[in-house]
N, C-alpha and C positions, 0 to 999 in steps of 0.2 A: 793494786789499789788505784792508780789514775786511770786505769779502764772505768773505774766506777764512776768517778769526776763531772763527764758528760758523755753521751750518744757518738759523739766522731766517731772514726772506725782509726784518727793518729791522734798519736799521746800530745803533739805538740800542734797544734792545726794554728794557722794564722787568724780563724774567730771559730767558734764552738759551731753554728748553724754551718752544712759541709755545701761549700759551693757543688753548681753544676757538674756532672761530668760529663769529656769529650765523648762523642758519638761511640768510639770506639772503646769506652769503657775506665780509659785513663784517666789519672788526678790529674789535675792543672795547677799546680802551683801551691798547694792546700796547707805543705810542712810552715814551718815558722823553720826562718833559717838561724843557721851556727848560730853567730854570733848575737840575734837574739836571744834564741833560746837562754845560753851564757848569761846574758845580763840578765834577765829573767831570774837564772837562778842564783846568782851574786844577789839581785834585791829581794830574795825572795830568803836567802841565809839572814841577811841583815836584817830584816825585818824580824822572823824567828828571835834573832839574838838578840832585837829592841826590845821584842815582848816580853823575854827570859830576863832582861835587865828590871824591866818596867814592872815585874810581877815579882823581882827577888828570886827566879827561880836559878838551880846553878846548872843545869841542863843546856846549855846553849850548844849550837852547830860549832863543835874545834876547825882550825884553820887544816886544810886539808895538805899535811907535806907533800903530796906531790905536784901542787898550786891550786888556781882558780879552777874549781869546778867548770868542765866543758859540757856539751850536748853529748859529744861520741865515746867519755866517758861515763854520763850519767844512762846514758841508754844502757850500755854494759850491763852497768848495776842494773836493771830493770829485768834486762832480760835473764840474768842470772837468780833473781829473787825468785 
C-alpha cells in the first residue's frame, strides 16, 4: 500500500522528489533516518487516535505491548504484508 503513496523507489525517503544519484549508481543519503522515521509514526498514531476521538469513532490505533512503534519494526510488518 505505501508503494502506491508516491514514485520514490524508498517507503521512507527524506522528501518525495528522489535526489541525484552518484555516478556509480548509488543513493546518497535519500532513507529518512530511525529515529525520525519513529516520530513520524508516534505523530502520525496520535493523530489517527485524535481523529477517532474527534469523530466518536472507537477504532483507534491500541497501545502497542511491546512499546513505541520503531522503523525496524514497522518495515518487518511491511515486508511480511
Amino acid at each position: 500500500m505505501l508503494e502506491r503513496l508516491h514514485p520514490h523507489p524508498l517507503l521512507f525517503p527524506t522528501r518525495i522528489a528522489p535526489f541525484a544519484r552518484a555516478a556509480n549508481g548509488k543513493r546518497q543519503g535519500q532513507a529518512r533516518p530511525d529515529n525520525l522515521i519513529s516520530e513520524d509514526l508516534t505523530k502520525f498514531v496520535s493523530w489517527v487516535n485524535a481523529e477517532c476521538r474527534r469523530r466518536g469513532r472507537t477504532d483507534a490505533i491500541p497501545l502497542d505491548p511491546s512499546g513505541p512503534l520503531a522503523a525496524s519494526r514497522f518495515r518487518r510488518t511491511l515486508a511480511c504484508a
